[in-house]
N, C-alpha and C positions, 0 to 999 in steps of 0.2 A: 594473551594469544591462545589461540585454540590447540590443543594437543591433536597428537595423530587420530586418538582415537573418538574425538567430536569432529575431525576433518571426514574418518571414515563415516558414521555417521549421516553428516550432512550430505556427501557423494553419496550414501544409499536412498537416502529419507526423502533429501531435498529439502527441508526443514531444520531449525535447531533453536532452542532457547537457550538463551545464559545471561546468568543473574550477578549481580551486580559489577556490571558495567560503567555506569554512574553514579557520582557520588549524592547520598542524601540532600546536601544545599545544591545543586545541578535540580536535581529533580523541585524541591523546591521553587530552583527560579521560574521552573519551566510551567508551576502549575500555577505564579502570580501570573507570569506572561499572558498565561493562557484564560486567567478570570478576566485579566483588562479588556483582552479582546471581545468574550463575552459582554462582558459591560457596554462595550462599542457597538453590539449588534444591537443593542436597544435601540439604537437611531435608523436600523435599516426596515423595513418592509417586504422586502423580496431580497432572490437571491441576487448577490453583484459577483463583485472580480475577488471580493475578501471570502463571502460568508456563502455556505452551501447551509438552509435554514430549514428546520426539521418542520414539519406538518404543527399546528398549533403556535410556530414564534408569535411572541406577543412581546411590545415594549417594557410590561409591567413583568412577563414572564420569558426571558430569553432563550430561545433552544436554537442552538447552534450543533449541526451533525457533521460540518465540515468548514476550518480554513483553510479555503487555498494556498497555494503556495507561499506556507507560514514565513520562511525564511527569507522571502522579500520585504517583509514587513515589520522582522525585528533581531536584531543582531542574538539574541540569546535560539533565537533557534539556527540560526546561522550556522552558529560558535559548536551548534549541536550535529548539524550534517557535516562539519568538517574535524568533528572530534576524534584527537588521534586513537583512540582506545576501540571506537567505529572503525576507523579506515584501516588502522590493523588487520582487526580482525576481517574486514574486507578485501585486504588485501591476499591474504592466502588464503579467498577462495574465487578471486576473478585477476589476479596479480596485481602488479604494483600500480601501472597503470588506472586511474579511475576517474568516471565522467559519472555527473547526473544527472537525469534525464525527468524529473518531476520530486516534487516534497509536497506532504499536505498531514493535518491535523485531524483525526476521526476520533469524534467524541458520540460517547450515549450516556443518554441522561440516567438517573436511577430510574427504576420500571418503564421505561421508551427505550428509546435508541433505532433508531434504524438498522434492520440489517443490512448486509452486503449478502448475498446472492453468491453461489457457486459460480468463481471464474478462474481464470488464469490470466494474469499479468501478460503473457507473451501472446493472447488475442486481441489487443488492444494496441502494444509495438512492437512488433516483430521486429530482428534485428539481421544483420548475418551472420552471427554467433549467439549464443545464449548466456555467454558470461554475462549475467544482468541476476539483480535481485534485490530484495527490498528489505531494508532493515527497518524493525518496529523499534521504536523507545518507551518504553511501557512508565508510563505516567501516575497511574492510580493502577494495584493492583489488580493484576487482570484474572479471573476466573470464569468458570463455564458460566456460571449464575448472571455474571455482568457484562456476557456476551464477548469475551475468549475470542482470538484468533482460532478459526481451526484450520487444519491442514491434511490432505490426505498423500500417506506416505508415499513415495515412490511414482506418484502421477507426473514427474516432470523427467520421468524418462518413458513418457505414454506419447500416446495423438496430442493433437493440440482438438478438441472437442468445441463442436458446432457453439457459436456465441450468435446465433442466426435465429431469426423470430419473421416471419413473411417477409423472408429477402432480403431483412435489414436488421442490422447490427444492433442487439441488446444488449449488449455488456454481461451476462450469463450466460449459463452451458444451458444447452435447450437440447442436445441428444436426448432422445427418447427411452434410451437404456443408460441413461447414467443415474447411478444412486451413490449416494457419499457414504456407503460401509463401509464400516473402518477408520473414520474421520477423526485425526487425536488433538485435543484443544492445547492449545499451549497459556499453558498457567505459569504465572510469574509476579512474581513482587514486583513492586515500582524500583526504579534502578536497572531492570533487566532491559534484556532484547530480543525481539525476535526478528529470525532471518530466514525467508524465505526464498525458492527460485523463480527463478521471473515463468517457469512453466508447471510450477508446482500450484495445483488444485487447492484451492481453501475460499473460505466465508466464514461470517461470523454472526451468532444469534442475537434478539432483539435484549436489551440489559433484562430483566426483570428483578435484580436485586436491589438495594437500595444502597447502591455505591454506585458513583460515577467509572465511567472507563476510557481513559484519550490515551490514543496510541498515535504518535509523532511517525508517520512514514518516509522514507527514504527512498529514493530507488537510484540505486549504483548501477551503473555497466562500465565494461571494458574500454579503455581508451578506441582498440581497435574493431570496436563490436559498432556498426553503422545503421541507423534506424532504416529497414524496407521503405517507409515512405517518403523518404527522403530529409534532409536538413535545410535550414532556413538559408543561412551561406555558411560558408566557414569560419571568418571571425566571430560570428554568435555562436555558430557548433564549437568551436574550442572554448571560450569564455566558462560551457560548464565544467571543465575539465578541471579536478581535484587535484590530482596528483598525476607524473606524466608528463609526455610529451605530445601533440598533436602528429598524427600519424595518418595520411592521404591510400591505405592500402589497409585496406578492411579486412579483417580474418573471417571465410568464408567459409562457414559446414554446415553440412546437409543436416536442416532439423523440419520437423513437420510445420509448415505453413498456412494461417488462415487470415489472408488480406481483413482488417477491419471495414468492410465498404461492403455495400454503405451505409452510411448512418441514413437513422430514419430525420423524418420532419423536427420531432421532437429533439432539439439537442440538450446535453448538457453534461452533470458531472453524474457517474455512474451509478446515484442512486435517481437520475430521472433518465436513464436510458433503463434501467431496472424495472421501473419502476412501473415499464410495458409490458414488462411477464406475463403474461397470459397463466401461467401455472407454476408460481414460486414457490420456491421450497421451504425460504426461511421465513416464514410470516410475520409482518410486522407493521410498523405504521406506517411507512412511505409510499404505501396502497392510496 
């Protein structure tokens, strides 16, 4: 559990790492799990419903930058977004109550990897509350060298900042005066976590070392936190519901809002809405 003073912390930061949260054979399973799947992308060509596929996949040579919503397709990551040691710690800082609202797998290869682009989670879904955030599960050692999460402190008690490129939704900040000074990567052994706020500012660099990097994403919100663009119906909205009760009265506060609309032509997962930067930051291969 998190002491007061990683609670204060996180209310300043908006950010927090800690390290060993999982045990050694957990991580383990999670990195066999995670080569079968690789092995699996050999059979695909493009991207599907599983495999978001880096620039270069080849059947002889498989590069995998993202699966989708991993925990549909295999109980060990399942076991992992509903891990009490997670939802604890989740739990005192968005309460006991807790729903998820997306999971996915983001890998980079040694010297590749795709970056992610400066954005904020809360331009993408906006809720009526912002108890929402994303827990990472750090897989392979993570460092600045192998493309780190970073994070910039305190931006999630800011604007929510332009994700807008000619009228349409690019899933990065495209303000004209934003510059990520100050940006602090969160480095962590495998076994750790990291947790971010669903309005806190970060991306992360292209690998360039020769170690892998998969971080297992999460993203928690408040039972009574309701997505702006509305819900599918109800029995599917409560299904994702972790912990909790389903609750018909949404807790409403005034936070800065930026509708995601609307997408361009091009759709997809956010390194091919990126991937129309006109002027990215973090350069890499999804160019």
């Amino acid at each position: 559990m998190l002491s007061q003073e990683q609670l204060d912390y996180y209310d300043e930061n908006g950010y927090i790492g800690l390290t060993g949260v999982l045990s050694e054979d957990e991580i383990v399973a999670l990195r066999r799990v995670t080569d079968e799947f690789v092995e699996k992308s050999r059979e695909v060509t493009e991207h599907n419903e599983i495999f978001d596929l880096e620039p270069g996949h080849t059947q002889s040579n498989p590069r995998v930058r993202r699966i989708k919503s991993p925990c549909l397709y295999h109980t060990v990551y399942d076991q992992t977004l509903r891990h009490p040691k997670i939802l604890g710690i989740v739990s005192q800082l968005i309460g006991d109550g807790i729903r998820y609202n997306g999971h996915k797998l983001n890998m980079k290869y040694p010297e590749f990897g795709s970056p992610v682009e400066w954005h904020q989670d809360w331009a993408f879904y906006p809720h009526t509350n912002d108890d929402l955030l994303a827990v990472g599960v750090v897989i392979d050692d993570m460092t600045v060298e192998n493309g780190a999460l970073m994070v910039l402190p305190g931006t999630h008690k800011g604007p929510t900042l332009d994700h807008h490129q000619n009228g349409a939704f690019v899933g990065a900040v495209t303000d004209p005066d934003f510059t990520p000074d100050g940006a602090v990567p969160i480095e962590l052994k495998a076994g750790g976590i990291t947790i971010h706020h669903v309005r806190a500012l970060h991306g992360s660099a292209p690998n360039t070392s020769d170690k892998p990097r998969r971080l297992l994403l999460f993203q928690y919100c408040a039972v009574d936190a309701w997505p702006l663009r509305g819900i599918p119906n109800w029995d599917t909205f409560n299904e994702f519901i972790i912990q909790g009760e389903p609750t018909n009265q949404p807790r409403i506060v005034s936070t800065p809002i930026r509708m995601p609309e609307p997408f361009p032509e091009k759709k997809g997962s956010i390194y091919a809405l990126q991937s129309l930067l006109e002027k990215p930051m973090l350069v890499g291969n999804n160019k």
